[in-house]
C-alpha positions as CSV (number, residue, x, y, z in Angstrom):
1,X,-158.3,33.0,-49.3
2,X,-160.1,36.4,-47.6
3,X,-159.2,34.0,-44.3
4,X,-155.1,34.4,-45.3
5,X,-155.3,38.3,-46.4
6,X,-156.5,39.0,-43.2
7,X,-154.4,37.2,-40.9
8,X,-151.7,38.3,-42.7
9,X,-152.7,41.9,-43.0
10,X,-153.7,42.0,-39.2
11,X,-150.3,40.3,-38.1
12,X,-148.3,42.9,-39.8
13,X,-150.4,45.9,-38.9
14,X,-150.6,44.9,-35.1
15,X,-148.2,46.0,-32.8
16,X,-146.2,47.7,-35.4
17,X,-144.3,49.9,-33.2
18,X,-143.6,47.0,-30.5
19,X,-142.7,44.1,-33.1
20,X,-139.1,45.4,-34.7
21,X,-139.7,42.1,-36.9
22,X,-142.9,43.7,-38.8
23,X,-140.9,47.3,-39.0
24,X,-137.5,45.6,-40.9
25,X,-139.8,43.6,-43.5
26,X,-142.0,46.5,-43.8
27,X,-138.9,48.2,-45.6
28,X,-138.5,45.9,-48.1
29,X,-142.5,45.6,-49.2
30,X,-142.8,47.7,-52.4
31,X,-142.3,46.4,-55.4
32,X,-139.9,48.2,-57.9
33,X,-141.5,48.3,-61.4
34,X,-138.4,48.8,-63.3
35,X,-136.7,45.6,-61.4
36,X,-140.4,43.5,-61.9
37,X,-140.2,44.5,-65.5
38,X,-136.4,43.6,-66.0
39,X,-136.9,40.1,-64.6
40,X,-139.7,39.5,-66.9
41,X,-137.5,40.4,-69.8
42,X,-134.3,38.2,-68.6
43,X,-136.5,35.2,-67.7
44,X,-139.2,34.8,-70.7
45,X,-137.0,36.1,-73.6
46,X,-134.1,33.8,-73.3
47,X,-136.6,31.0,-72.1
48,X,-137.6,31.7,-75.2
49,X,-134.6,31.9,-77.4
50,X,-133.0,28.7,-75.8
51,X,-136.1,27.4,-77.1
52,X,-135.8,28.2,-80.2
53,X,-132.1,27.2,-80.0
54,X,-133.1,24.2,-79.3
55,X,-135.2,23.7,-82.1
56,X,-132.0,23.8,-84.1
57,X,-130.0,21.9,-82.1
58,X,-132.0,19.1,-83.0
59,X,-130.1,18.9,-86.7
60,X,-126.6,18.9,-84.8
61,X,-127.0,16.4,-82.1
62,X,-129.2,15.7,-79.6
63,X,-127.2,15.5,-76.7
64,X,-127.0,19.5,-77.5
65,X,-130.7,19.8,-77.1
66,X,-130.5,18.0,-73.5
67,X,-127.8,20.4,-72.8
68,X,-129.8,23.5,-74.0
69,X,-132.9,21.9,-71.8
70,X,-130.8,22.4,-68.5
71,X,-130.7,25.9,-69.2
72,X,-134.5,26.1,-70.8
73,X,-135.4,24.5,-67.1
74,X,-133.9,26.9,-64.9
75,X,-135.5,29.9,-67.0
76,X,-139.0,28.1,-66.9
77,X,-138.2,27.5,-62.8
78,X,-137.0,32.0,-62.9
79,X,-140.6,32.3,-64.6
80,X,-142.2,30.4,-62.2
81,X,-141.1,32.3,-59.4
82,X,-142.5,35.6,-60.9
83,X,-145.8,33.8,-61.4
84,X,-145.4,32.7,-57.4
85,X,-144.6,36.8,-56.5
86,X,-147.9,37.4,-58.9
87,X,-149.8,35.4,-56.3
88,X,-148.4,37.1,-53.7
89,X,-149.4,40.6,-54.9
90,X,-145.7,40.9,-54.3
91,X,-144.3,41.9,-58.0
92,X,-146.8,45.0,-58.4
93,X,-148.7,47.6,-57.0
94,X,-151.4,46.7,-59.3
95,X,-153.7,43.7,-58.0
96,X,-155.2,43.7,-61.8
97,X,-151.7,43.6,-63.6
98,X,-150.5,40.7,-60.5
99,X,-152.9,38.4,-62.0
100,X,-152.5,39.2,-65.9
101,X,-149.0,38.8,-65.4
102,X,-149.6,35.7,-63.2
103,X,-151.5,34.1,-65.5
104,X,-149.5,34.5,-68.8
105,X,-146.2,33.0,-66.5
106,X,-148.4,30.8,-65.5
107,X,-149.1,29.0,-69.5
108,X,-145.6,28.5,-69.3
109,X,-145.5,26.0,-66.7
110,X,-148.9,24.6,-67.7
111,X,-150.4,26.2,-63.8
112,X,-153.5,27.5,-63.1
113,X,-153.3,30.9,-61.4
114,X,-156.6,30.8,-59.2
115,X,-156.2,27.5,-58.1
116,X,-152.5,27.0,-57.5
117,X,-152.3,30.2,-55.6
118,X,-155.4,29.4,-53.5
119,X,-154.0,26.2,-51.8
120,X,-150.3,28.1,-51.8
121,X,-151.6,31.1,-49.5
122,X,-153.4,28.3,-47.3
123,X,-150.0,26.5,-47.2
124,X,-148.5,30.4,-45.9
125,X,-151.6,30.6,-43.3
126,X,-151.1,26.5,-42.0
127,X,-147.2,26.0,-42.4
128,X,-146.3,23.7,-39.5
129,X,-149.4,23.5,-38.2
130,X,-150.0,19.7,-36.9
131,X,-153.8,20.3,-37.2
132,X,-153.4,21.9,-40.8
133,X,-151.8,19.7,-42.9
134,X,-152.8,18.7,-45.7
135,X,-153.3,21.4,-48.1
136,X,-150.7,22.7,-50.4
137,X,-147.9,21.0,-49.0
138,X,-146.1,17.6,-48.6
139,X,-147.8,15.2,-46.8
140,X,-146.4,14.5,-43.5
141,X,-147.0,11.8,-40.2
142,X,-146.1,12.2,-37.1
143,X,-144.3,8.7,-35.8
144,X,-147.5,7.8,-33.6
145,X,-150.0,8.5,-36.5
146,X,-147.8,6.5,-38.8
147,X,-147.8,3.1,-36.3
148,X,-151.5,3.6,-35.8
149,X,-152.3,3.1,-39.6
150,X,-153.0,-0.6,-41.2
151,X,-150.2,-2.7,-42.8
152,X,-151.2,-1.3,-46.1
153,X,-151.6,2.1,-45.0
154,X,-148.1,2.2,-44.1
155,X,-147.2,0.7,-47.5
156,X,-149.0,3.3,-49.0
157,X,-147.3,6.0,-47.2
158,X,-143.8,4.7,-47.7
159,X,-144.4,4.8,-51.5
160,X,-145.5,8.2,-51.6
161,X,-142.8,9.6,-49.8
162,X,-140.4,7.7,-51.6
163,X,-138.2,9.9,-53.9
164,X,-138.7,8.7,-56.6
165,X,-142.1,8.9,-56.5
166,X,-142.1,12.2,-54.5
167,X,-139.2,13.5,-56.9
168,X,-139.6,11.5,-60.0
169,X,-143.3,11.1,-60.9
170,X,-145.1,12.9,-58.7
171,X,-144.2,16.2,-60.5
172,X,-145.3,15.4,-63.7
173,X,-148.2,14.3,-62.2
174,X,-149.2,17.3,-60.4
175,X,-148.1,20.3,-63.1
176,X,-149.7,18.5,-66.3
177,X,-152.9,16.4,-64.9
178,X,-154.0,17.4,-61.4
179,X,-153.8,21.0,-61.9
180,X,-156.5,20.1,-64.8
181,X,-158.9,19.6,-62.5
182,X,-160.6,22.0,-60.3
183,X,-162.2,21.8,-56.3
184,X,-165.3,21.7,-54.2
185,X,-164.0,24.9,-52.9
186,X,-163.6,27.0,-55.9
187,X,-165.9,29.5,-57.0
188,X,-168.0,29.4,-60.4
189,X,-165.0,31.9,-62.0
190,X,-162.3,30.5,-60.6
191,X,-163.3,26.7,-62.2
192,X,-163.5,28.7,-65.5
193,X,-160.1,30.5,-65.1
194,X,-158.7,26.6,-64.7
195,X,-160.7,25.5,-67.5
196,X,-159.6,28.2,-70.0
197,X,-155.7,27.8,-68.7
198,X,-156.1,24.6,-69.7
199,X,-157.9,25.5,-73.0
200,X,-154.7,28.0,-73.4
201,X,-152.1,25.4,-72.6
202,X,-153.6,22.6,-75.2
203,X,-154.0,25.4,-77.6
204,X,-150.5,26.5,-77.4
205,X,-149.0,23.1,-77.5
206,X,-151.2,21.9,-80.8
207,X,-149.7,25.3,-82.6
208,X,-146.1,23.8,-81.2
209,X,-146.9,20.4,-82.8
210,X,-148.2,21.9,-85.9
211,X,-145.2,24.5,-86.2
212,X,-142.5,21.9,-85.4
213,X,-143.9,18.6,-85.5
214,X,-144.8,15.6,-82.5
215,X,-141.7,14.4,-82.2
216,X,-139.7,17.3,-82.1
217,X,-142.3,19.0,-79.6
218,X,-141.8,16.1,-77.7
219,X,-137.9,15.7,-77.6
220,X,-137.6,19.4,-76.3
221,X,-140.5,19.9,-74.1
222,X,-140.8,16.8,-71.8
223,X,-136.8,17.0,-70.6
224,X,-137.6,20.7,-69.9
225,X,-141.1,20.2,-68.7
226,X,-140.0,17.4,-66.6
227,X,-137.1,18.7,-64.8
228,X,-138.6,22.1,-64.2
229,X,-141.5,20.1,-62.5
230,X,-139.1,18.0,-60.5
231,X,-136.7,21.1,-59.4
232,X,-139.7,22.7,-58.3
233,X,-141.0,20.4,-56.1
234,X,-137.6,19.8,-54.4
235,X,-137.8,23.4,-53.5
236,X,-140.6,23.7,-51.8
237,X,-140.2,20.5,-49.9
238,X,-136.8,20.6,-49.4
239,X,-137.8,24.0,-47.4
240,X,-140.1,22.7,-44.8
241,X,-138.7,19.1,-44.5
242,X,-135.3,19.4,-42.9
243,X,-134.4,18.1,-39.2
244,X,-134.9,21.0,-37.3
245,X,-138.2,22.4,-38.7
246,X,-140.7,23.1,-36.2
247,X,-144.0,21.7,-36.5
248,X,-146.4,23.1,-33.7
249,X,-149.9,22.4,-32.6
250,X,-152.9,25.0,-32.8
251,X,-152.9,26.5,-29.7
252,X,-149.0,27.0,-29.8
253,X,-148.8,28.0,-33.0
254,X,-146.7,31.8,-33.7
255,X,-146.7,33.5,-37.0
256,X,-143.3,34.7,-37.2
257,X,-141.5,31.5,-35.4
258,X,-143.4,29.3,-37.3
259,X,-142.0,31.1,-40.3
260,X,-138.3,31.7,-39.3
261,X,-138.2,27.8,-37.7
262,X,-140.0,26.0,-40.1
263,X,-138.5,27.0,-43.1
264,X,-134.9,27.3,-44.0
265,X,-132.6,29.4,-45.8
266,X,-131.6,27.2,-48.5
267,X,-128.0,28.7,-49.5
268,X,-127.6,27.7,-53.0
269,X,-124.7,29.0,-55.3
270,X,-124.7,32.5,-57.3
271,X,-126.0,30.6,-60.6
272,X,-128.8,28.7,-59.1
273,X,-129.7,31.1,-56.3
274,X,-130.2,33.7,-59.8
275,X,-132.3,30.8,-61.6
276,X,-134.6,29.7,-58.6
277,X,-135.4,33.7,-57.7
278,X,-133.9,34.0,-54.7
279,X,-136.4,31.1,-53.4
280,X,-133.7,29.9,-51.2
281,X,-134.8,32.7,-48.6
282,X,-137.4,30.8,-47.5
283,X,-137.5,32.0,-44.2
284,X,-137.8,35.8,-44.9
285,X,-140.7,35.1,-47.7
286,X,-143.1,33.2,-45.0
287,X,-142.2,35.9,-43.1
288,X,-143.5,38.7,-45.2
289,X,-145.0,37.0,-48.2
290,X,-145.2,40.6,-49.8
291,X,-141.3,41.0,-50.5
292,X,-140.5,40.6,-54.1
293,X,-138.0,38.2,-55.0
294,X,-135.3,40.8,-56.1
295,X,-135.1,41.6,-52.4
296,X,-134.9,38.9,-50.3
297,X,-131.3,38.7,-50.5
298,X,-131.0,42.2,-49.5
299,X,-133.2,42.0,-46.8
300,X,-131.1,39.0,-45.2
301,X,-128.1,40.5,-45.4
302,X,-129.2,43.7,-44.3
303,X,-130.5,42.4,-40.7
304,X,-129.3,40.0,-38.2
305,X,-132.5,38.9,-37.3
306,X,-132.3,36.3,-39.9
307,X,-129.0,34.8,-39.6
308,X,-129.4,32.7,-37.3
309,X,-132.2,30.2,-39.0
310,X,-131.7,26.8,-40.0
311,X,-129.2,26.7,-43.3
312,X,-129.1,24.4,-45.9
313,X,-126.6,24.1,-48.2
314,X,-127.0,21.7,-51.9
315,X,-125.0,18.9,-50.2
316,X,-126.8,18.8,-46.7
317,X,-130.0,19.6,-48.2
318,X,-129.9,16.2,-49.5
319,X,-130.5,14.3,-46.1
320,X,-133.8,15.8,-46.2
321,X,-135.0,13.1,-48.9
322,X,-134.7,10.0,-46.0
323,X,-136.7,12.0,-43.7
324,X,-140.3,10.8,-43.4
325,X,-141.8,11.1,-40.3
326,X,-142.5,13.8,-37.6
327,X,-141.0,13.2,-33.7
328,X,-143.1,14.6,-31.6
329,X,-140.6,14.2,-28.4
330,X,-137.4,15.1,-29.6
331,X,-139.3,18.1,-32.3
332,X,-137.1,16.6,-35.3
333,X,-137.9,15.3,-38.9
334,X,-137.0,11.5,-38.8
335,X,-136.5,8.2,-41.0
336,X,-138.2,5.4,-41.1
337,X,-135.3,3.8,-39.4
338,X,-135.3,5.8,-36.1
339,X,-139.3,4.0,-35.9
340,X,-136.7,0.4,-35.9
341,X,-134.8,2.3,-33.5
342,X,-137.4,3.0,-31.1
343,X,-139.2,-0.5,-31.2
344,X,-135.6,-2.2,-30.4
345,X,-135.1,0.2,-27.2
346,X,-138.4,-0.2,-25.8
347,X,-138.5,-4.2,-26.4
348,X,-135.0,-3.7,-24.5
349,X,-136.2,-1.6,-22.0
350,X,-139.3,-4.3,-21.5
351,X,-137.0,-7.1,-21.1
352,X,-135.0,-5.5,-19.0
353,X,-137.7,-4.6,-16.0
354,X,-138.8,-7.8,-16.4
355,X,-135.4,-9.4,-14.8
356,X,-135.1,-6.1,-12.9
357,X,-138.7,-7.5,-11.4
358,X,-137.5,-11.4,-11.5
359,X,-134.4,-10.2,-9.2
360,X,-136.5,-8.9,-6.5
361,X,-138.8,-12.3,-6.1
């Protein structure tokens, strides 16, 4: 974690007069505490309302409830992203209050704040490094690792980046039963700061259970829960798996392309741009990880630096769920079909300078 402070402390301090990148984000760095405050208030309290509407809504009709729980889920995704910022030391001055804060948001999404935000900032410090995956991110193969793995290997790999395991269970998975457990890596106190979330979590839905009962716990929480943990997901991957995100070996490997090409600016409507925090400006967050939320859509507008990065709207943000693999010679996120593709044009291209070679005897 020191590792990703510094690199990211040295990149923006070096060069500062040269680099007019480092001196437009450096603008938009403080946090306001009025604005930090305000989206605490309009993201936990009617979270918590709708909740509590919900609750009710169970005596009128339960398609209500589902209703209610589309709203419930983008709050709990809003309260998420303040919990992300938190991480970030991004929402306060205060380191101490970052974390306080960070960890309370985090109950409601059932995250650990040590641990999650330890393999986040590794994912900021390796983004589309080739020799770095593998650490809070999705996994990804280039084409050539992909036809060098066994017949099972390549099963396996096909189911995990299927959506609906990617999308539909592998959420749910990660937010209520990895995030239980902690790592080799962690620290003495930061195993006990998973431990106790967890503690915190089960305490807080037993007091649920005994204030509403199992089955009504269960008809709200797990649509909310489960869609929250879904929506999630496709944000972050939807962010570094499009076609033309760069993916870059070590020695090649720039801080600010690497963050302006391999993430997009996922344009999203008013509504949902409001409910995912301003996420969508994916770009301009790896860029400077210390811009709240509340100002990333200023900060886009505001220069033209950052208008000319991959964009992703809802509709053609979708192809990004049938790409699979990474193309080292074209530099493009690819299906499994192009690998079909490929196999057909060189057996072509084999058959064809063997006749090319019969012709000449």
């Amino acid at each position: 974690m020191n590792r990703y402070y510094n690199m990211i402390t040295n990149t923006l301090k070096k060069d500062e007069n040269k680099s007019p990148w480092i001196q437009i984000v450096s603008k938009y760095n403080a946090p306001s505490r009025f604005r930090s405050w305000w989206q605490i208030i309009n993201s936990v309290v009617p979270f918590i309302l709708t909740w509590i509407l919900m609750v009710q809504s169970l005596q009128v009709s339960y398609f209500l409830t589902l209703l209610l729980a589309v709203v419930a889920t983008g709050f709990m995704v809003r309260i998420f992203i303040i919990f992300h910022d938190c991480g970030h030391g991004s929402f306060f001055k205060s380191k101490r209050l970052n974390m306080i804060v960070g960890i309370i948001t985090g109950l409601f999404t059932f995250t650990p704040y040590h641990k999650w935000h330890h393999d986040h900032k590794e994912h900021h410090a390796t983004v589309g490094n080739l020799e770095k995956r593998g650490v809070g991110d999705v996994k990804t193969l280039t084409i050539e690792e992909y036809l060098s793995l066994s017949k099972w290997q390549k099963f396996s790999y096909r189911v995990y980046r299927n959506p609906i395991i990617l999308f539909g269970i592998a959420p749910m998975f990660l937010f209520a039963i990895q995030a239980r457990f902690t790592k080799k890596y962690m620290s003495f106190k930061e195993k006990v700061y998973v431990h106790l979330t967890s503690v915190a979590a089960i305490t807080i839905v037993f007091l649920m259970i005994w204030a509403i009962g199992l089955k009504a716990f269960l008809m709200i929480q797990l649509p909310v829960f489960y869609m929250a943990t879904m929506v999630g997901l496709w944000l972050f991957y939807v962010q570094h798996q499009f076609e033309d995100v760069t993916w870059t070996k070590t020695n090649d490997w720039d801080y600010k392309t690497v963050a302006l090409e391999g993430s997009s600016y996922y344009k999203l409507p008013v509504v949902l741009q409001w409910f995912t925090g301003n996420i969508g400006f994916h770009h301009i967050h790896h860029l400077s990880p210390k811009i709240p939320n509340y100002k990333l859509p200023k900060c886009h507008k505001e220069n033209a630096l950052f208008h000319s990065v991959s964009t992703l709207s809802f509709i053609s943000s979708l192809k990004s769920m049938n790409l699979r693999l990474w193309n080292e010679k074209t530099n493009k996120m690819v299906g499994f079909k192009s690998i079909n593709k490929s196999i057909v044009t060189t057996v072509m291209q084999r058959i064809l300078q063997i006749f090319s070679f019969s012709s000449l005897l």
